[in-house]
N, C-alpha and C positions, 0 to 999 in steps of 0.2 A: 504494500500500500504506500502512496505517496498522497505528499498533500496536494492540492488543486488551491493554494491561498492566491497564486497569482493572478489566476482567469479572473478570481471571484472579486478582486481586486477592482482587477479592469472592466467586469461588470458595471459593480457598483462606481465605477470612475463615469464610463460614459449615461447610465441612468441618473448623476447627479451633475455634468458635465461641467465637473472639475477632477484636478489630480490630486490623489490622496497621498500624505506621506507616510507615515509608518508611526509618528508621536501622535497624526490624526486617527488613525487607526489603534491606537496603544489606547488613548485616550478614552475613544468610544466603546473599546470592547473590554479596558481592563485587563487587555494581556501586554505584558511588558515590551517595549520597543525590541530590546534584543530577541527574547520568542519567536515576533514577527522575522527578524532579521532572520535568526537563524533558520526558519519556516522558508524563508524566501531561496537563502543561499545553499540550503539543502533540503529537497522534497521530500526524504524519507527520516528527515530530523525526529526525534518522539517526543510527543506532545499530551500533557496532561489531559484527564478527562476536563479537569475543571476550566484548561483552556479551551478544549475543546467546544465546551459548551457556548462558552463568552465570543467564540468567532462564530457558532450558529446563529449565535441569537443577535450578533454584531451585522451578519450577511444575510441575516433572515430564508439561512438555507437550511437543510438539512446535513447529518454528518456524511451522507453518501456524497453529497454537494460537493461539500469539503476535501477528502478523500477518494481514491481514485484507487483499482488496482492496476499493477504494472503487469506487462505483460513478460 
């Protein structure tokens, strides 16, 4: 499994059509800037549930959303 934080990113970038930074994103969901960082700079980083949750409910996705598996 990896993470999909990027797409959901750039989702939520062009449905609010501005670019989000990572302190924007820290801020609104509560999970720490470096998480996100690390999330970004490696898709198979391991990611708490509790953050887990704070980016579902940040992206208003689901965790399948979130998460992808690799082939």
């Amino acid at each position: 499994m990896k993470n999909n934080l990027f797409r959901l990113i750039k989702k939520r970038e062009l449905s609010l059509n501005k670019t989000l930074k990572r302190s924007d994103i820290a801020e609104g969901s509560g999970v720490s800037r470096y998480t996100i960082w690390r999330m970004l700079s490696n898709p198979n980083h391991p990611v708490s549930a509790r953050n887990i949750d704070r980016l579902c409910q940040y992206f208003n996705c689901s965790v399948s959303d979130l998460f992808i598996e690799e082939d």
